[in-house]
C-alpha positions in Angstrom: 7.5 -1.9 9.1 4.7 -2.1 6.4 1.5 0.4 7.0 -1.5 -1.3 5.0 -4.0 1.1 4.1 -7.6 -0.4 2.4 -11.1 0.4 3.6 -12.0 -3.3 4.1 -11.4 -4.5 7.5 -11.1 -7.9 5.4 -8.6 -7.1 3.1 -6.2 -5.4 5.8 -7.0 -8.8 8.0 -5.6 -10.7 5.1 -2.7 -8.8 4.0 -1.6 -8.5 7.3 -2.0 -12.2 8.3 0.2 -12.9 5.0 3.0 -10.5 6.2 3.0 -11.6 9.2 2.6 -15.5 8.8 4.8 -15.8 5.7 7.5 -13.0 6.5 10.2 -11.5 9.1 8.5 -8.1 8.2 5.7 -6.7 11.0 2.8 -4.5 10.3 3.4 -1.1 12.0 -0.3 0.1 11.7 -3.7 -0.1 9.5 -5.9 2.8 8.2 -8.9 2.5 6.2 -8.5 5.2 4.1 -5.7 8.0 2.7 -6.5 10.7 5.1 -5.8 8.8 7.6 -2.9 6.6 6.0 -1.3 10.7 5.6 -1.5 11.1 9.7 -0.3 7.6 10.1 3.2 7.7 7.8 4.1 10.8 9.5 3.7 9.5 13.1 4.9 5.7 12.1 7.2 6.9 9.7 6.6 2.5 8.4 9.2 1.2 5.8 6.7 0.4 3.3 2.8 1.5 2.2 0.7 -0.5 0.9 -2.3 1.4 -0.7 -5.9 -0.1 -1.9 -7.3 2.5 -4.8 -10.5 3.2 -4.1 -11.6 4.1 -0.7 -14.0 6.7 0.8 -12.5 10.1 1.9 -9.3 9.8 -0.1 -8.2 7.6 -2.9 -4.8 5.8 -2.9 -3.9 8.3 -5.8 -4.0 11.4 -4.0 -3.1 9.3 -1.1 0.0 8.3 -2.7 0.8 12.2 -3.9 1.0 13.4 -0.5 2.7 10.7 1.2 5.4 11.3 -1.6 5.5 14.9 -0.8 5.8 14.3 3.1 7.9 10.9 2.7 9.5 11.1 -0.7 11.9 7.5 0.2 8.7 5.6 1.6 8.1 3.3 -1.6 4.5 2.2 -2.1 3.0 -0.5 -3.4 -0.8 -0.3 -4.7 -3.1 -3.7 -4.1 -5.9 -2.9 -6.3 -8.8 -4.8 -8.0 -8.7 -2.1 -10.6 -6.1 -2.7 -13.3 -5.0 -0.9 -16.3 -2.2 0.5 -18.3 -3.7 4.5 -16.9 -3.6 3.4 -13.6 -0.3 2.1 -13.8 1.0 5.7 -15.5 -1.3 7.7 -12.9 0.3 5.1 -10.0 3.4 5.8 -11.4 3.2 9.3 -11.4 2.3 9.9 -7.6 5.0 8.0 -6.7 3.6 4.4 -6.1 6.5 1.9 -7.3 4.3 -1.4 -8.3 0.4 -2.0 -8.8 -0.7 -5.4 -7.9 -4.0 -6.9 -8.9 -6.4 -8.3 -5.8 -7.4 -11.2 -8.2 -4.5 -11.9 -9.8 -2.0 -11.9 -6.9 -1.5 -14.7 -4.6 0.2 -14.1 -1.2 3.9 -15.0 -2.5 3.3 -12.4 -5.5 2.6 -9.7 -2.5 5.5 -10.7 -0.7 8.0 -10.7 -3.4 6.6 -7.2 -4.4 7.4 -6.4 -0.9 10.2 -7.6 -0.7 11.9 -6.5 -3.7 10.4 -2.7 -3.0 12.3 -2.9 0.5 15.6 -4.0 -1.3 
């Protein structure tokens, strides 16, 4: 069960249509930002987070913080288009496993992120 969590409707279209076309994994919900992704892990309790970085009300960072505090085995995954060696060490530091470039992955990249996250 993978929760994806990115304020464009877009983006959580896409990512969704690649988990579900290209996997045996489902999508268990969508939120468009972290306040909401916090509500949705603790009612969904998904398998797997995938976080965008910058959205309005709450970023994927802080986002990421509590979902560690409130689901410390949950692994997360940020898809970003904002990539550097900080963000990696701030990712890193509230909990997310692996950051993914938007423009750099392609939809097998995401899925063996995924994948290897879930094993």
């Amino acid at each position: 069960q993978i929760l994806i969590v990115d304020d464009s409707r877009m983006i959580r279209r896409l990512v969704r249509s690649t988990v579900e076309t290209n996997t045996d994994l489902q999508v268990c919900g969508e939120a468009e930002n972290g306040e909401v992704a916090i509500v949705m892990v603790t009612k969904l309790k998904p398998d797997l987070v995938i976080l965008d970085l910058i959205m309005p009300v709450m970023d994927g960072l802080e986002a990421a913080r509590r979902i560690s505090a409130i689901a410390p085995n949950t692994p997360m995954l940020m898809f970003t288009m904002q990539t550097s060696g900080q963000l990696l060490q701030d990712a890193r530091a509230a909990g997310i496993r692996e950051v993914l470039s938007k423009s750099d992955a392609g939809s097998n990249h995401l899925i063996s992120s995924m994948r290897s996250l879930l094993n």
